[in-house]
Backbone as JSON, one array per atom type, in Angstrom:
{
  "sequence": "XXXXXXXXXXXXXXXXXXXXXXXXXXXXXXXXXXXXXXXXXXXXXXXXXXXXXXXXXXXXXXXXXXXXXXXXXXXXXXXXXXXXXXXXXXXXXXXXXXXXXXXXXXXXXXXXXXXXXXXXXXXXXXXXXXXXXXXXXXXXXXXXXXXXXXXXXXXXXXXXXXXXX",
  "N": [[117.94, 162.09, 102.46], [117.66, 164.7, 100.23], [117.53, 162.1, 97.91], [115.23, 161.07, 97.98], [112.82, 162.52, 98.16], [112.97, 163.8, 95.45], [113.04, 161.6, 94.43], [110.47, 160.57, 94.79], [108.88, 162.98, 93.49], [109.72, 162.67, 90.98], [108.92, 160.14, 90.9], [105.91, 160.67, 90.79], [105.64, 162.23, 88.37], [106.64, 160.06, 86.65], [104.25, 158.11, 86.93], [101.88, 159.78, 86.23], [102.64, 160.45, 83.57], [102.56, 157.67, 82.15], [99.65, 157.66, 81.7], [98.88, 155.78, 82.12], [97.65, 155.94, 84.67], [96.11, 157.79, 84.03], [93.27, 157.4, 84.6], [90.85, 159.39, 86.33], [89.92, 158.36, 88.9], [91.91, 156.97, 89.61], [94.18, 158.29, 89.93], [94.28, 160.49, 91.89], [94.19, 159.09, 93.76], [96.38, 157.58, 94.28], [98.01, 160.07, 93.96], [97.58, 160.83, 96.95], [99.06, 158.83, 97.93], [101.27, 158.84, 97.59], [101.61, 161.33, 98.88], [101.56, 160.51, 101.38], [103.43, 158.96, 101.66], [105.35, 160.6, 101.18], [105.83, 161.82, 103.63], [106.04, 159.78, 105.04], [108.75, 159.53, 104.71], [109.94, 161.66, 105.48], [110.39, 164.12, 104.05], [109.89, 166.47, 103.84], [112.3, 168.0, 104.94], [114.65, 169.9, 105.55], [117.17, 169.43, 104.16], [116.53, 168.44, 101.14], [116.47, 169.93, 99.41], [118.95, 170.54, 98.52], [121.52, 169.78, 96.45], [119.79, 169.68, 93.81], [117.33, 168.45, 91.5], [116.88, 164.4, 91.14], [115.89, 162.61, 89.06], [113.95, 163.76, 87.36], [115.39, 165.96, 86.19], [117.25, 164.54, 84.73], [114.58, 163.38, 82.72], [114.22, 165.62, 81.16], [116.16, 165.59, 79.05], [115.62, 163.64, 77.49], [113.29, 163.51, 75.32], [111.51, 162.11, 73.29], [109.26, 159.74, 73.0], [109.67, 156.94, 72.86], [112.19, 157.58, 73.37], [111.99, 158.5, 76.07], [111.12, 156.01, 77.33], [112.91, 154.38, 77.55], [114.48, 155.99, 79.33], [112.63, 155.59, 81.29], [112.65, 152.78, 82.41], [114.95, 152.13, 83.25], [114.77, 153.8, 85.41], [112.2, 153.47, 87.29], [112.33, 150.79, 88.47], [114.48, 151.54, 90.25], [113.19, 153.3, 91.9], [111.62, 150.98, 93.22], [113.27, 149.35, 94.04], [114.02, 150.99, 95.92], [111.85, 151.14, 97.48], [111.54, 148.8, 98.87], [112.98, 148.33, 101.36], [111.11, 149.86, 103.11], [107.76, 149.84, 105.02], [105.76, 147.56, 104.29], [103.47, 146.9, 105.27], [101.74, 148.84, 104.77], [99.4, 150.74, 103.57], [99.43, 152.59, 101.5], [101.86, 152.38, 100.47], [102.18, 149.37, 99.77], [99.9, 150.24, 97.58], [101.15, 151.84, 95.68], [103.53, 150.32, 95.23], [102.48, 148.5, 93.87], [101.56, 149.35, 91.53], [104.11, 150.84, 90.23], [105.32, 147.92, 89.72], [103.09, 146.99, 87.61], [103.8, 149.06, 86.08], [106.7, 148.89, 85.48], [106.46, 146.35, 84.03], [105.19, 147.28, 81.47], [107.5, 148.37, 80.29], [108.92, 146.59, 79.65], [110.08, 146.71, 76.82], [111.68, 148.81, 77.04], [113.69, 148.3, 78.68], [115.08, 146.22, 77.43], [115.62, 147.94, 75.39], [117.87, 149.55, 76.75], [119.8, 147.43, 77.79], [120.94, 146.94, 75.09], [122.14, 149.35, 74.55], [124.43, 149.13, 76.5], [125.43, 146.98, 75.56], [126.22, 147.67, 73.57], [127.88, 149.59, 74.48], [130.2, 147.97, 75.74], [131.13, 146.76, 73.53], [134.48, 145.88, 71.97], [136.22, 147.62, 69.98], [138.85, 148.1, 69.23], [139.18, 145.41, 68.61], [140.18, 143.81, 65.83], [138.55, 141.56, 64.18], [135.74, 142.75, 65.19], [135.44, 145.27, 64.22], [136.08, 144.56, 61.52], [133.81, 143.49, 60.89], [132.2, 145.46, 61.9], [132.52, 147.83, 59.99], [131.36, 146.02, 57.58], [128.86, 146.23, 58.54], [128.4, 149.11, 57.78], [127.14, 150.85, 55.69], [124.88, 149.8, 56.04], [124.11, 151.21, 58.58], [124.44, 154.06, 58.33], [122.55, 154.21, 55.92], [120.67, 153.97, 57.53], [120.43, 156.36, 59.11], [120.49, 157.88, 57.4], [117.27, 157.86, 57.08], [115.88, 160.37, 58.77], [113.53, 161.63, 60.81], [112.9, 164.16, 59.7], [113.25, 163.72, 57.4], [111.45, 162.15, 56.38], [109.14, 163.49, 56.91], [109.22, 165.39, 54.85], [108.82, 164.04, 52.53], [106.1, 162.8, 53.02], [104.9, 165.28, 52.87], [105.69, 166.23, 50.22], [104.33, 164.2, 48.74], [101.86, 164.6, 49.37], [101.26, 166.76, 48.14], [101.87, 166.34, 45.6], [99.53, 164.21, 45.06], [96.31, 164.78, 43.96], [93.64, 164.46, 45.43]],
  "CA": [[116.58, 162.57, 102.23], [117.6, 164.72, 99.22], [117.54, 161.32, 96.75], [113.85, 160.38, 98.33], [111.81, 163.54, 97.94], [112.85, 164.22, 94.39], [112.72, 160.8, 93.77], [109.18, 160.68, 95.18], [108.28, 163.8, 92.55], [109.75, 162.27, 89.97], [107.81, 159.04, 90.6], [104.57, 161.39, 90.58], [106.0, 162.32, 86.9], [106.46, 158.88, 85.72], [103.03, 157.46, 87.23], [100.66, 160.92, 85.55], [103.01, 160.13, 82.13], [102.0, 156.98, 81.83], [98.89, 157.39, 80.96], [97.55, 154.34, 82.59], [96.86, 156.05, 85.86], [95.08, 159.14, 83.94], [91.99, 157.76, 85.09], [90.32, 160.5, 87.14], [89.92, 157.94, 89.97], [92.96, 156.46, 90.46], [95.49, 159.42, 90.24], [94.09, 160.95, 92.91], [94.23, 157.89, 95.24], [97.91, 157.77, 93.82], [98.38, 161.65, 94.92], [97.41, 160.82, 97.98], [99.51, 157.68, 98.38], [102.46, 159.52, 97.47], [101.9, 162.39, 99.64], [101.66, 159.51, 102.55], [104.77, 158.21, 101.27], [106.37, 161.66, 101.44], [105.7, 161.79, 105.25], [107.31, 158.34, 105.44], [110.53, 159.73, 104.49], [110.27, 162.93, 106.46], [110.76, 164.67, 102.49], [109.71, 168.0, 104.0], [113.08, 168.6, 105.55], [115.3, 171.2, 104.98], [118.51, 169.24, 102.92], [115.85, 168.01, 100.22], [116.77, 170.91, 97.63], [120.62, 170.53, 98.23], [121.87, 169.08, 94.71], [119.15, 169.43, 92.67], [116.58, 166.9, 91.03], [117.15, 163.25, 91.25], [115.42, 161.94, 87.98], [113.45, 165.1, 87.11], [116.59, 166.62, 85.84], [117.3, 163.48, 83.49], [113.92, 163.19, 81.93], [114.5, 166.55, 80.27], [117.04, 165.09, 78.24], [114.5, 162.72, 77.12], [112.37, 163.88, 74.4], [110.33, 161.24, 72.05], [108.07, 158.93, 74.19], [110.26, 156.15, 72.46], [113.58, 157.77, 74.5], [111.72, 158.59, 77.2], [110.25, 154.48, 77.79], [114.23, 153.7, 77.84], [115.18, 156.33, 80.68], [112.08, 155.03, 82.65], [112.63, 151.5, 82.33], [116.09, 152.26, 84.31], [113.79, 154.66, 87.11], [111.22, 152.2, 87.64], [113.58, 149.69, 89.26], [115.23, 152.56, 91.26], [111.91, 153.35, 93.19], [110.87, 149.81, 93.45], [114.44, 148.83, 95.43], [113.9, 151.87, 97.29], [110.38, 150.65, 98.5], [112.2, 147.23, 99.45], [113.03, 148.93, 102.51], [109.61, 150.3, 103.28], [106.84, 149.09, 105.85], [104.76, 147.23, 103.2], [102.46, 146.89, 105.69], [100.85, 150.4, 104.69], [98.34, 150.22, 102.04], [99.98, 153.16, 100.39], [103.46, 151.44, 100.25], [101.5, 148.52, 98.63], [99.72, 150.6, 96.27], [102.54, 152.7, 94.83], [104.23, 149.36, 94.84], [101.88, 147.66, 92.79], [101.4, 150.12, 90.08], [105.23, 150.5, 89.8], [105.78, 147.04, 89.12], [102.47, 147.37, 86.39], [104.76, 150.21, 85.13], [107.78, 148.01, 84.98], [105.93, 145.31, 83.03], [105.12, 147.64, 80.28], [108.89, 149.07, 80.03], [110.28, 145.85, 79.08], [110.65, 147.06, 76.03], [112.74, 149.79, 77.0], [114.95, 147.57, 79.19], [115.53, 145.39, 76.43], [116.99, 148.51, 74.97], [119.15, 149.8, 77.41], [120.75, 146.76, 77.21], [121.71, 147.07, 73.63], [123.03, 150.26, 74.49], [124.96, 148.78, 77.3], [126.25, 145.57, 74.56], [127.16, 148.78, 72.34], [129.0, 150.53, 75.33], [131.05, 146.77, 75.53], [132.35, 146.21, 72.56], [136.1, 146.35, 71.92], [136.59, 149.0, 68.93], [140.16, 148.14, 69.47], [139.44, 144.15, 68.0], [139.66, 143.34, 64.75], [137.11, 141.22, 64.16], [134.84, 143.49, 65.6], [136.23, 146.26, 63.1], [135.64, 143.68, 59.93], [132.54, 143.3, 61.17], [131.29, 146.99, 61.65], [132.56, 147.86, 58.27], [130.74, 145.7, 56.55], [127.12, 147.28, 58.3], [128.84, 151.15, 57.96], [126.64, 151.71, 54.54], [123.6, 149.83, 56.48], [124.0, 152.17, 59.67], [124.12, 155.08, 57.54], [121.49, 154.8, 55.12], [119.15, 153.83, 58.85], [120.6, 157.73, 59.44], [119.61, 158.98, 56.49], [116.36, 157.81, 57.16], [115.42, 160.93, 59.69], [112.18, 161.95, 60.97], [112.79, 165.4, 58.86], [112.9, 163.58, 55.72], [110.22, 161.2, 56.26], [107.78, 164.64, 56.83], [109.53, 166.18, 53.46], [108.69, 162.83, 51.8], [104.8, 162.83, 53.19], [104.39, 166.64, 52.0], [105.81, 166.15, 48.72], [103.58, 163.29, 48.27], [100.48, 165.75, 49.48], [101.5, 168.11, 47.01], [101.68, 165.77, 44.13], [98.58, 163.72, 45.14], [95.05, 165.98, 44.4], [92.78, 163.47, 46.46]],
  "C": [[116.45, 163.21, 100.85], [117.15, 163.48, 97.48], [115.97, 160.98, 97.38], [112.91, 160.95, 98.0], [112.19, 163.55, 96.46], [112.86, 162.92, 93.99], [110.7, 160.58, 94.24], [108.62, 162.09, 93.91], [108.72, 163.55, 91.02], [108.98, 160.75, 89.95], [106.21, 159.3, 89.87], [104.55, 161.57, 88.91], [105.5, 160.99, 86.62], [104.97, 158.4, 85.45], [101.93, 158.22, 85.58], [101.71, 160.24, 83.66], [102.24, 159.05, 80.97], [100.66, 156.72, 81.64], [97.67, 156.31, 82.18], [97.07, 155.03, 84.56], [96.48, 157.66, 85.19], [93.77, 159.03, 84.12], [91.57, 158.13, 86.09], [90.29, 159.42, 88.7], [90.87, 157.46, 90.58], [94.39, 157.37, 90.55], [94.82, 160.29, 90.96], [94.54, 160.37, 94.13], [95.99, 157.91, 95.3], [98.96, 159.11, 94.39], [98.44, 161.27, 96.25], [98.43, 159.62, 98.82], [101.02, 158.41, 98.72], [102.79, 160.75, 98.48], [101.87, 162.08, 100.94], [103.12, 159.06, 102.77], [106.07, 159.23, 101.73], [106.71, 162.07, 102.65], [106.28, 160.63, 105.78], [108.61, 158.63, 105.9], [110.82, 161.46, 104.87], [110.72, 164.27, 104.86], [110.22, 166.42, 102.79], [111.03, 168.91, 104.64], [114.18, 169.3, 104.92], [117.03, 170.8, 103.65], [117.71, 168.46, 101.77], [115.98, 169.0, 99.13], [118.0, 170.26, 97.73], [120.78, 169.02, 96.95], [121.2, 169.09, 93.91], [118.26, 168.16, 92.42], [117.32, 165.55, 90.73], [117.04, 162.73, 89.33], [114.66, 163.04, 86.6], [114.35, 165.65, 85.58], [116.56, 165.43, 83.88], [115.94, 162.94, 82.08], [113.45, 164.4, 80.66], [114.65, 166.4, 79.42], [116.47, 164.41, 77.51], [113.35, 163.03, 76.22], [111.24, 163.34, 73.89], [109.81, 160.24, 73.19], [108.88, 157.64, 73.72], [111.38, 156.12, 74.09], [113.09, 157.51, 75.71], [111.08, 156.53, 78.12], [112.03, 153.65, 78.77], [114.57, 154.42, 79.23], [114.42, 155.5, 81.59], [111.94, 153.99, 82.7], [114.06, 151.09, 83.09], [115.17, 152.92, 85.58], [112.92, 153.8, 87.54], [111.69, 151.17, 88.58], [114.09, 150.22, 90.07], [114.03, 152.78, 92.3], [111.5, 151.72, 93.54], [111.84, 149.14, 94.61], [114.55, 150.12, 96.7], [112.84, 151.49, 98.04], [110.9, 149.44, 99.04], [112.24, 147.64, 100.89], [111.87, 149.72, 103.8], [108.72, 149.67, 104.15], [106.1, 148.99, 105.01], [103.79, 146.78, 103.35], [100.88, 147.71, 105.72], [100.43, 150.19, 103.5], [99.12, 151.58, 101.4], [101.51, 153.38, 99.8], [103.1, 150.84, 98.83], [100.81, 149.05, 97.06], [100.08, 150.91, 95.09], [103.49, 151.27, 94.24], [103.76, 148.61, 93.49], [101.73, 148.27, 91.17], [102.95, 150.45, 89.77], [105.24, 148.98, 89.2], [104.74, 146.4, 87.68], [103.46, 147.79, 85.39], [105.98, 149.51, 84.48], [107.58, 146.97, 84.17], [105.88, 145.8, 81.47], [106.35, 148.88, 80.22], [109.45, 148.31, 79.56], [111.34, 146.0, 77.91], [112.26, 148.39, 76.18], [113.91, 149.42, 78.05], [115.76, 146.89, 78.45], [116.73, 146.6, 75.74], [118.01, 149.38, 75.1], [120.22, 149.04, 77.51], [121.22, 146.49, 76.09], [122.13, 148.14, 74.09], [124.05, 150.07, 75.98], [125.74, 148.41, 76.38], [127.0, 146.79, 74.05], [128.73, 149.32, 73.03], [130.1, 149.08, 75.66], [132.37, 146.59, 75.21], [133.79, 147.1, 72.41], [136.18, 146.73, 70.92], [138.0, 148.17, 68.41], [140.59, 146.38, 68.42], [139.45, 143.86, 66.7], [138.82, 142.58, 63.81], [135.81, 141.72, 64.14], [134.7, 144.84, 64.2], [135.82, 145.46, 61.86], [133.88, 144.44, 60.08], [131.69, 145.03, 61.25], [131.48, 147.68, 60.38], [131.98, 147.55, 57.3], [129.02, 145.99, 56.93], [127.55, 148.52, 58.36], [127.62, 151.51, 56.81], [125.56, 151.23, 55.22], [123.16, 151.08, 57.36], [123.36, 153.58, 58.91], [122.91, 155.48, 56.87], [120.44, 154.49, 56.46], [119.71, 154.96, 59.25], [120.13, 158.23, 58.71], [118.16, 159.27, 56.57], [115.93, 158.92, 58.45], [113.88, 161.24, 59.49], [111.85, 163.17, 59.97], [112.32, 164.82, 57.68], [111.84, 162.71, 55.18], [109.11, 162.42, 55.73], [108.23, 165.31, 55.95], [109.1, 165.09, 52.88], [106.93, 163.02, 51.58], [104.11, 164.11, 52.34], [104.78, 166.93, 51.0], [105.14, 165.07, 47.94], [101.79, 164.05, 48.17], [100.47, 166.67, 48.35], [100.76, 166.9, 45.65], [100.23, 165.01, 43.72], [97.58, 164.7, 45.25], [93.54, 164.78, 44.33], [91.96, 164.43, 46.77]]
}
């Protein structure tokens, strides 16, 4: 029960995040689906704190709306095989269902690049080949580090300065 209820309040997260159910009419219906959903899975019972947040926890970690597309493009898929199991006979199964797999449509991007950071987590370090090969992008990598968000906004306000527009 613990992984259901906090995954059920971290769904509530994802849904309100996204944006696409901030219209006034359908995140309500959505509240309400969810708080149907939560009675499904009996989520009022007493070992639902024990361990802490499910997903909650992890979207902390998650900062830039970039990062954050990648964690929930892994969560998205996690509620959706949990509803597999579900009487999807209940219109607020179906609903929740349907706007998840919306949600999952516009994540691809951030599936796409979990799996590059999968490929990354892969490779053999250890090969030589591999080793040639990262060597010769080490000065690309780098100067795409140098490039930080800090120095972009020192760049913009030393351009403000100099420019009297």
């Amino acid at each position: 029960m613990t992984c259901q209820t906090y995954s059920l309040f971290a769904l509530s997260v994802i849904m309100i995040y996204f944006g696409h159910f901030g219209n006034s009419l359908i995140l309500p219906q959505l509240q309400k689906d969810i708080d149907q959903l939560k009675d499904d899975f009996n989520s009022s019972h007493s070992d639902v704190a024990e361990g802490g947040p499910i997903f909650t926890g992890k979207l902390k970690n998650w900062t830039e709306r970039n990062e954050k597309r990648i964690i929930l493009s892994q969560i998205v898929p996690m509620y959706l095989k949990m509803l597999e199991n579900t009487d999807k006979s209940k219109d607020h199964v179906r609903h929740i269902r349907e706007e998840l797999y919306t949600l999952q449509e516009s994540l691809s991007d951030g599936s796409r690049k979990m799996k590059d950071l999968r490929d990354l987590e892969k490779l053999q370090m250890t090969d030589l080949k591999i080793q040639r090969k990262a060597v010769n992008e080490l000065f690309s990598v780098l100067q795409k580090l140098a490039e930080t968000p800090a120095s972009h906004k020192r760049k913009r306000s030393q351009f403000q300065r100099s420019c009297r527009c």
